[in-house]
N, C-alpha and C positions, 0 to 999 in steps of 0.2 A: 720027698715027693709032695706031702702036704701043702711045705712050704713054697715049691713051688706053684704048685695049685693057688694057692693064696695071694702070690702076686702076680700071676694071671688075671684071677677076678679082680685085682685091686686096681693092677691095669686096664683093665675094660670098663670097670668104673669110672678110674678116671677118664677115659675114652669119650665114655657117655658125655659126661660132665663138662669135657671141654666141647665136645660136639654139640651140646643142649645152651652150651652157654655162646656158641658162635651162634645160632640158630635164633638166641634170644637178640641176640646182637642186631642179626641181621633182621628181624621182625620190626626190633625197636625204632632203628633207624629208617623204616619201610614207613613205620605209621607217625615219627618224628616228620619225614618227607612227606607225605601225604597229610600229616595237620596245617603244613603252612594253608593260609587261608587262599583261595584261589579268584582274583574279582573279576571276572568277564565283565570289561565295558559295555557289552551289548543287555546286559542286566541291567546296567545304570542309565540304560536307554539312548545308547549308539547306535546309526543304523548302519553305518558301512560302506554307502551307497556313494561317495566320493562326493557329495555334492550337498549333505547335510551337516550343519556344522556340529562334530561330535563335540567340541571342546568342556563343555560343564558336564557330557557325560563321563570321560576318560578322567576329567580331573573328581570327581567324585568317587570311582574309584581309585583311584590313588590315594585320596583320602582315606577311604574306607578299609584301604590294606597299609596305610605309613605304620610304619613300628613295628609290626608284624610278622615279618618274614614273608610277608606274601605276595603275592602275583599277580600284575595286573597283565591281561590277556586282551591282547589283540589279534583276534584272526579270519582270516577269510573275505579280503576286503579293504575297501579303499577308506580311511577315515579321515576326513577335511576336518582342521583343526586348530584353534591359534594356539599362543604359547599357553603349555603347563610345565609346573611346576612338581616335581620330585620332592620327597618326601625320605628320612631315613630308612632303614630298614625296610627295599625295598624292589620287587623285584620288576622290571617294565619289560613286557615279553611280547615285541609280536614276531608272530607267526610266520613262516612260510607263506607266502601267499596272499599275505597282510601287509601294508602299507599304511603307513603313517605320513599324512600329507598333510603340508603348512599350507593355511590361508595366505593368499597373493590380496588380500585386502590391507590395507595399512590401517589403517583403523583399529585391527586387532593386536596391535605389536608398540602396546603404549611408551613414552618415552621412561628412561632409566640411567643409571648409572653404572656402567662396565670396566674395571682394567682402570677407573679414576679418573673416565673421561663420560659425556655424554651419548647415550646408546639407547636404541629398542629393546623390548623385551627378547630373548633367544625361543625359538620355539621348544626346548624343550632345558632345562636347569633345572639346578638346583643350588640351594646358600647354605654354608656350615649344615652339611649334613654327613652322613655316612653310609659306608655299606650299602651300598646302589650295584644293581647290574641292569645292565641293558642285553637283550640279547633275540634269540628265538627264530635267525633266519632269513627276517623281513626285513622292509625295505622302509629307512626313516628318510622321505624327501624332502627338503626345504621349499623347493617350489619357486628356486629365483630369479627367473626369466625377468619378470616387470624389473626387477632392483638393476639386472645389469645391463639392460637397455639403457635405463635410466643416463646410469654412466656414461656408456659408450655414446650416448646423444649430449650428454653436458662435457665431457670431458677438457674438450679443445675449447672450451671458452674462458675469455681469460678471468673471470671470477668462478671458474668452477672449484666447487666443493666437496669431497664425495659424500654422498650420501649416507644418514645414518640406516642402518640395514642391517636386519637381526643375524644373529649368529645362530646355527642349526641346534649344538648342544654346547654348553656350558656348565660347569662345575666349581663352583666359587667358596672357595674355603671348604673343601670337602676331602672325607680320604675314606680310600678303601672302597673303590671303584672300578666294575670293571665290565667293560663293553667288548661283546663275541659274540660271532658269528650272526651280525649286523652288516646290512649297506647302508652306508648314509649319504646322502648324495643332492646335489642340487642348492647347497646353501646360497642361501645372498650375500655372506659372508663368508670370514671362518667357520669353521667345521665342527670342529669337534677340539674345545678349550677346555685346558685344565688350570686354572689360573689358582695361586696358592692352596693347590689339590694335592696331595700326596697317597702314597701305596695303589698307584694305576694297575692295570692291568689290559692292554688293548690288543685284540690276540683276533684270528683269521675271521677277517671279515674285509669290505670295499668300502672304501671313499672316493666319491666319483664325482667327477662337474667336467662339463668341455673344458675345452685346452684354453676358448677366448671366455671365460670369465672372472671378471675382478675378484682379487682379493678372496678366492676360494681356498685357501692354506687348507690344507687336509689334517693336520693336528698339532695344536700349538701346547706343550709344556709352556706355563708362567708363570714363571716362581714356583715352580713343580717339581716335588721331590720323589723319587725312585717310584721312579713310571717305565713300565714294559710295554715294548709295543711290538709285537712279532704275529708271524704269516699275516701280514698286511698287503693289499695290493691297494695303490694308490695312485689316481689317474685325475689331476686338478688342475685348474688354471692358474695356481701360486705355487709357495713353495708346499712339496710333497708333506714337508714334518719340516716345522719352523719353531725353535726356542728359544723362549723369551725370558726376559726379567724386568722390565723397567722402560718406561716411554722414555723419548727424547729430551730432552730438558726438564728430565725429573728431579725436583726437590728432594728425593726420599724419605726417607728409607725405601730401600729396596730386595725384598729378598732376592738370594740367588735361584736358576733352576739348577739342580744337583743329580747326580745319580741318575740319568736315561740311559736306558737301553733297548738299542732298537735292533732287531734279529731275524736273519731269513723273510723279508722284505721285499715288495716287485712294486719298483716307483717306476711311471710310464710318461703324459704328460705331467709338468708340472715344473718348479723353479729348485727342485733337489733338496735334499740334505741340508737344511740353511740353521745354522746357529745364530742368529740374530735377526734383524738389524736391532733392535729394540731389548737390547742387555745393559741397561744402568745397575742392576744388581749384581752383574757377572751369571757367570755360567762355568760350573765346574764338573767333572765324572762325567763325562758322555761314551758312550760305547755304541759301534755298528759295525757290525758282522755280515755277512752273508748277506749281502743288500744289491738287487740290480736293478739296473737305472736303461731304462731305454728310451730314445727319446727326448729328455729332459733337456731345461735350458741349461742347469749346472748338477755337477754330480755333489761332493764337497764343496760346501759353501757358508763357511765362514766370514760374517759381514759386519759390523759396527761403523760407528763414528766419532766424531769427537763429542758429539753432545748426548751420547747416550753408549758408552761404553765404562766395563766394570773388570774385574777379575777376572778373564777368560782362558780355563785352561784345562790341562790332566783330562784333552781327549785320544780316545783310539778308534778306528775307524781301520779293518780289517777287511780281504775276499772280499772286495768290490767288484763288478761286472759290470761296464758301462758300453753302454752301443749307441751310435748318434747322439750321444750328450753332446753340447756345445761347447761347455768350458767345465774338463772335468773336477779342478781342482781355483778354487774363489777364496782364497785368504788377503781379506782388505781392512784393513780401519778408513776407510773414506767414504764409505756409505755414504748415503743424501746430501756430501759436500759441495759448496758452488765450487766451481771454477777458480776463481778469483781468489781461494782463502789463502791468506800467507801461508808458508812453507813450512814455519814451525809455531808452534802456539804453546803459552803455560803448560805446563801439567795439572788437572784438577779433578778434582773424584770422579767426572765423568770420561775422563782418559780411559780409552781401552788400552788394557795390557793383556797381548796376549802370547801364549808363552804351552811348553813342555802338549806339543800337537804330532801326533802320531798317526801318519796313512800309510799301510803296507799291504801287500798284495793286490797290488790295484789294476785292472789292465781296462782299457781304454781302447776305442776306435771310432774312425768318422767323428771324429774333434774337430771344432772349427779353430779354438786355442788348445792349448795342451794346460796352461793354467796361467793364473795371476797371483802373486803375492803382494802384497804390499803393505807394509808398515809403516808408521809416522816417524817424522824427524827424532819427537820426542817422546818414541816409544817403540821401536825398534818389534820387532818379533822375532821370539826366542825359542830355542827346544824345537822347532820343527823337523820332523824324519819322513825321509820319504824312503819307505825300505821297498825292496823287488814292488817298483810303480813303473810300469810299461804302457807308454802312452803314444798313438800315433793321432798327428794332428796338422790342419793347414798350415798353421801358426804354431811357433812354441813357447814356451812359459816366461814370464816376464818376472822379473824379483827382483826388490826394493827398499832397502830398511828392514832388511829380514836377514838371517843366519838358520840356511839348510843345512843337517845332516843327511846324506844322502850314501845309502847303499843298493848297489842294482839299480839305480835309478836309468832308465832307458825313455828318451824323447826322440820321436823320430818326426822332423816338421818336414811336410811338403815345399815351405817357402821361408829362408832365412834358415837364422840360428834356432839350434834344439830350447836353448838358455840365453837368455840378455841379463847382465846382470847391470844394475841400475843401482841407482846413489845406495850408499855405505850398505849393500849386497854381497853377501858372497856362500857359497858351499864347499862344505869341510866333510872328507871322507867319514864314514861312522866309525 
């Protein structure tokens, strides 16, 4: 009986002991989370008031928390701003309620060096840094009305040029970043760039711009390795999520983008799903699940050329939903080619090869095409599978220097054939 007694109390000891030591746990962690240091911009003398330039005050805090762990806080309020600059270790938080607004003055967006080409400052970046979040609710706007009038008043001329025009966020040589429960919206550009950025994380928040503005891509991987991008809604005048690696007549090197996965997904206007045009480094490991598309110009949109194509391959692209897409399915190497180009050309590093591409579960309707394929003379496209893809469309799929596996495949076209198959074309049961 003793003994028993004894390891009762021994057990109630350790009872205590593990109960005192979660307690200490959970204290430690309380006032570990309560030490980050917390910088309210309105301390470093923001006013809020949409119309005062907060910009030396928000980057002063940034400053004052880089390295830190802490938080720079924006809330309750409109704050006009040019570009700043991020800082490692570090957290950028507005608010509910809070707004983050880019100066429409060009003056504040000095010139620079982007991507290896000539560019503005981005309103909001950062270079070889780490461990950044973005987050808090608010609403980061670019402000690009003036940029894309711009365009749309020079476009049709025949020296027109586009304009250099900041990009909203950017990431350049950075990893271990991650952007939630953000709108970003209104770029004059791209959006939101991860260019030789890795370990992303871009999770339920909006990226917004009308349907008619240029070049508004809502998130480009570039040269970006194992980046998540899930409960996104994305509603752009470009392509929804565009991956990159390498401009057109790039010299290289070139890294690849590697390892994206995009998940549970609502792309509305916008140019779809587009893995290129601009892959000189290739593009390998992409993954999209659960992604619907309403609206959109293309749902899968696979694009290169001959002057900026790389290793493209080892994707899956699963439970697609598309409603009024216009061409649900865009696998081309002819991107930005004239007319005129002979029929077969060299093979040389910038040859796209693309190969082992995988769309299943896909169902489709109010298609204006049901799809395009097209490969080059001298570089065929390979491993393509279109498993249970059920597409009703005006027009049906056209395919070309490619080799379908195709299981369940159902096209149903309004006008013509479901399939044309075109020079050295053909699909092979799975």
């Amino acid at each position: 009986m003793q003994q028993q007694s004894h390891r009762a109390n021994l057990w109630c000891i350790r009872g205590v002991c593990a109960a005192l030591l979660l307690l200490a746990s959970v204290l430690l962690s309380g006032i570990a989370a309560s030490a980050a240091p917390v910088c309210d911009v309105r301390a470093y003398g923001a006013k809020g008031d949409g119309t005062t330039k907060d910009t030396r005050a928000i980057q002063s805090a940034i400053d004052a928390c880089a390295g830190t762990g802490g938080i720079v806080r924006l809330s309750s309020g409109t704050f006009l701003t040019g570009p700043l600059v991020l800082k490692s270790r570090i957290t950028l938080e507005v608010q509910a309620g809070a707004t983050l607004l880019g100066s429409q003055d060009r003056h504040d967006y000095p010139p620079t060096e982007e991507l290896r080409e000539p560019a503005v400052q981005p309103l909001i970046s950062a270079s070889h840094a780490s461990h950044i979040t973005l987050r808090g609710g608010g609403v980061i706007d670019g402000a690009g009305q003036p940029w894309w009038a711009d365009v749309y008043s020079h476009r049709h001329m025949p020296d027109f040029t586009p304009a250099l025009r900041p990009r909203l966020i950017l990431f350049d040589h950075c990893s271990h970043i991650r952007i939630e429960n953000i709108t970003a919206q209104n770029s004059p550009s791209w959006q939101i760039v991860l260019y030789y950025t890795s370990n992303v994380l871009i999770r339920n928040g909006k990226i917004l711009a009308p349907a008619r503005s240029p070049n508004t891509d809502g998130i480009d991987p570039f040269s970006a390795h194992h980046v998540r991008i899930e409960h996104m809604t994305i509603d752009v005048g470009d392509d929804n999520v565009a991956i990159k690696s390498g401009q057109p007549g790039s010299p290289g090197p070139d890294d690849p983008s590697t390892d994206i996965t995009i998940h549970d997904c609502t792309f509305l206007h916008g140019h779809g799903l587009s893995i290129g045009s601009e892959i000189a480094g290739g593009v390998q490991n992409v993954r999209a699940a659960h992604v619907t598309f309403t609206g959109t110009t293309n749902g899968v949109r696979i694009k290169s050329g001959r002057d900026r194509g790389g290793d493209i391959g080892h994707f899956q692209f699963s439970h697609l939903n598309m409603t009024n897409v216009v061409t649900p399915i865009v696998v081309t190497d002819y991107y930005g080619e004239a007319r005129n180009a002979p029929a077969q050309q060299p093979v040389t590093r910038l040859t796209p090869r693309m190969h082992d591409i995988r769309i299943e579960h896909l169902s489709a309707t109010g298609a204006r095409q049901a799809g395009l394929v097209a490969g080059l003379s001298e570089s065929p496209i390979t491993g393509l599978t279109l498993k249970d893809v059920n597409i009703r469309a005006q027009r049906g799929m056209t395919v070309r220097y490619a080799t379908i596996r195709a299981h369940r495949l159902q096209i149903t076209a309004d006008d013509g054939k479901p399939i044309t198959l075109l020079e050295a074309a053909q699909i092979q049961p799975k």
